[in-house]
C-alpha positions as CSV (number, residue, x, y, z in Angstrom):
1,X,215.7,172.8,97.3
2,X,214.2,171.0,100.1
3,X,215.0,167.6,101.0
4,X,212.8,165.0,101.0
5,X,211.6,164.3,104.3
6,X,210.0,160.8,103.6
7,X,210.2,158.7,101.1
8,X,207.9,158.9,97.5
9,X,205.1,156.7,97.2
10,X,205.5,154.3,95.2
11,X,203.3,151.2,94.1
12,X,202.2,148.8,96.8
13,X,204.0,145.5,96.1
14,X,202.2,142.0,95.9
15,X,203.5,139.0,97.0
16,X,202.3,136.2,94.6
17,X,202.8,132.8,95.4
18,X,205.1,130.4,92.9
19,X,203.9,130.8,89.6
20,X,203.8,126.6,89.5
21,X,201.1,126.3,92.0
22,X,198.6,129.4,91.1
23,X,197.2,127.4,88.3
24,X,197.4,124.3,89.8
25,X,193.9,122.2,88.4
26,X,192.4,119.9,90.9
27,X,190.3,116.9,89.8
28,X,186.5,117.6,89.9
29,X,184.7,116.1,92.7
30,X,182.8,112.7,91.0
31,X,178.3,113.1,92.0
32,X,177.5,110.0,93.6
33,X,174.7,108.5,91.7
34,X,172.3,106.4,93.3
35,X,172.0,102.7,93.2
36,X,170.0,100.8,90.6
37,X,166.6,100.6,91.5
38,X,165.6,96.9,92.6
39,X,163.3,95.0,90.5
40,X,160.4,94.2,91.5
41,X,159.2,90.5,92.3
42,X,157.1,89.1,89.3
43,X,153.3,87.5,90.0
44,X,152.6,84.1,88.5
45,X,150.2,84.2,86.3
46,X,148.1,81.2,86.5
47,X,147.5,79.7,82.9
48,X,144.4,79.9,81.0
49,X,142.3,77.5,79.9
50,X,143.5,74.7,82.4
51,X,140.1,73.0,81.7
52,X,139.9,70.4,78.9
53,X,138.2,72.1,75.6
54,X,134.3,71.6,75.4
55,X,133.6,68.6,73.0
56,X,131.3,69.1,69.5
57,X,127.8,67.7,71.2
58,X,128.3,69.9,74.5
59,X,128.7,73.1,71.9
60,X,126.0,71.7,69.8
61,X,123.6,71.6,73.0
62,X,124.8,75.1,73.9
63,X,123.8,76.6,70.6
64,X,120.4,75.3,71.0
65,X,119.5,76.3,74.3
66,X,120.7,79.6,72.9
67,X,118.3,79.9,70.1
68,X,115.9,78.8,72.3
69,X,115.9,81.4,74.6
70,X,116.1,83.8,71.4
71,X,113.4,82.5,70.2
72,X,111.2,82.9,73.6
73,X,112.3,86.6,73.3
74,X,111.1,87.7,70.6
75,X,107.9,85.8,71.2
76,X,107.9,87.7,74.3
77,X,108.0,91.2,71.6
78,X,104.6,92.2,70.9
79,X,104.6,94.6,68.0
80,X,102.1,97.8,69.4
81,X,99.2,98.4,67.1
82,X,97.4,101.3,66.7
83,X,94.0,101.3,65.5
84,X,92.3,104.0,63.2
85,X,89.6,105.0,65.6
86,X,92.2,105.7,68.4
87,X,94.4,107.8,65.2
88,X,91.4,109.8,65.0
89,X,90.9,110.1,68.4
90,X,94.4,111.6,68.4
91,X,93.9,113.8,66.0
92,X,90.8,115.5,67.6
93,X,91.6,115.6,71.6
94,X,94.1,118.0,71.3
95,X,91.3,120.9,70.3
96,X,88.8,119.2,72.9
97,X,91.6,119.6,75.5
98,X,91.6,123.3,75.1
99,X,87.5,123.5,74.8
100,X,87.7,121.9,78.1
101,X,90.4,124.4,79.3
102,X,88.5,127.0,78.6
103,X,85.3,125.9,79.9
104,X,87.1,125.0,83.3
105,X,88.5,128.7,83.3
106,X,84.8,130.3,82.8
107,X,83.5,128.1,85.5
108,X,86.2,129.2,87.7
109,X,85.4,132.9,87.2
110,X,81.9,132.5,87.4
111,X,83.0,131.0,91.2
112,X,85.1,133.7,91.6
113,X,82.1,136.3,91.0
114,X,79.3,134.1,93.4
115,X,75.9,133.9,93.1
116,X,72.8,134.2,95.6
117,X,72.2,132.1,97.9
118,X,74.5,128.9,98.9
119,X,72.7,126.8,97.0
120,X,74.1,128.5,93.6
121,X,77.7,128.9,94.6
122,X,77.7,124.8,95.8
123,X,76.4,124.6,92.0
124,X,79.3,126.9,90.0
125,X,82.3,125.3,92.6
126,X,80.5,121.7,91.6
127,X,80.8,123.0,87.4
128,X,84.0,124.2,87.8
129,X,85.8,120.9,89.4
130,X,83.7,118.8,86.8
131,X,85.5,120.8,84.0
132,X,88.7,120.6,85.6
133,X,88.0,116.5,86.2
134,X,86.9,116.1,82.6
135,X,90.1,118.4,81.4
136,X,92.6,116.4,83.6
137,X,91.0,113.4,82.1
138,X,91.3,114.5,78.4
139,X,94.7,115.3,78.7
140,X,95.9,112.2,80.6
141,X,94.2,110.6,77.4
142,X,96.3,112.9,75.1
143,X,99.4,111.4,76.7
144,X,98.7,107.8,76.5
145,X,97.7,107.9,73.0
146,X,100.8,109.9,72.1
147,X,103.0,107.8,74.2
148,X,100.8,105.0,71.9
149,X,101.1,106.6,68.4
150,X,105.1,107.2,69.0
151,X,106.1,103.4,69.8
152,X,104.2,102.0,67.1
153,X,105.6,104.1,64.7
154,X,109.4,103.7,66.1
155,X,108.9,100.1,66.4
């Protein structure tokens, strides 16, 4: 056999230190919590009504300045009347409108095309910005009497 020339391995050994103190618990560390917020400084409120109250006659002469100026008001309100003749105009100026249209459109082709002479094109430019007038006018109407129609019957 051969002799052994160094020792066999064997298992390192660990040192551990007294069994008392490796558990040993130590007091958790207390959070420092902040301080109390400070309350804030409280406004005085003045009090209400420091006046004396109003007596009966002073209400009584308060009520009947109110009603008064109600009254004045609806004086004031005029109720908007419509008569029959400007109903039928109503009723008719919306296919004069569009005659007019139309007649404003011919006499601006008819511009358009020219004539002979100056004389007949100062003629078709005067037609055409007399149907455009009169068509500008009709339809301003249209509006008024609309405008008219639709407050008298809301009201």
């Amino acid at each position: 056999p051969v002799p052994p020339s160094a020792p066999a391995p064997t298992a390192p050994t660990v040192v551990t230190p007294e069994p008392t103190m490796a558990f040993q618990r130590t007091a958790p560390t207390p959070k420092q919590t902040p301080p109390p917020p400070k309350p804030k400084p409280v406004k005085k409120v003045p009090p209400i009504n420091t006046a004396p109250a109003p007596s009966q006659r002073s209400l009584e002469r308060l009520g009947a300045t109110i009603l008064l100026d109600q009254k004045k008001a609806a004086k004031g309100k005029k109720k908007i009347k419509v008569t029959k003749k400007e109903r039928a105009e109503y009723d008719t100026i919306e296919a004069e409108v569009e005659e007019l249209e139309i007649a404003a459109a011919k006499a601006e082709v008819a511009v358009e095309k020219g004539g002979k002479g100056m004389t007949k094109q100062l003629e078709l430019a005067r037609a055409s910005a007399d149907a455009r007038r009169a068509a500008d006018a009709k339809m301003e109407r249209y509006i008024v009497l609309d405008e008219l129609i639709s407050a008298a019957d809301d009201g």
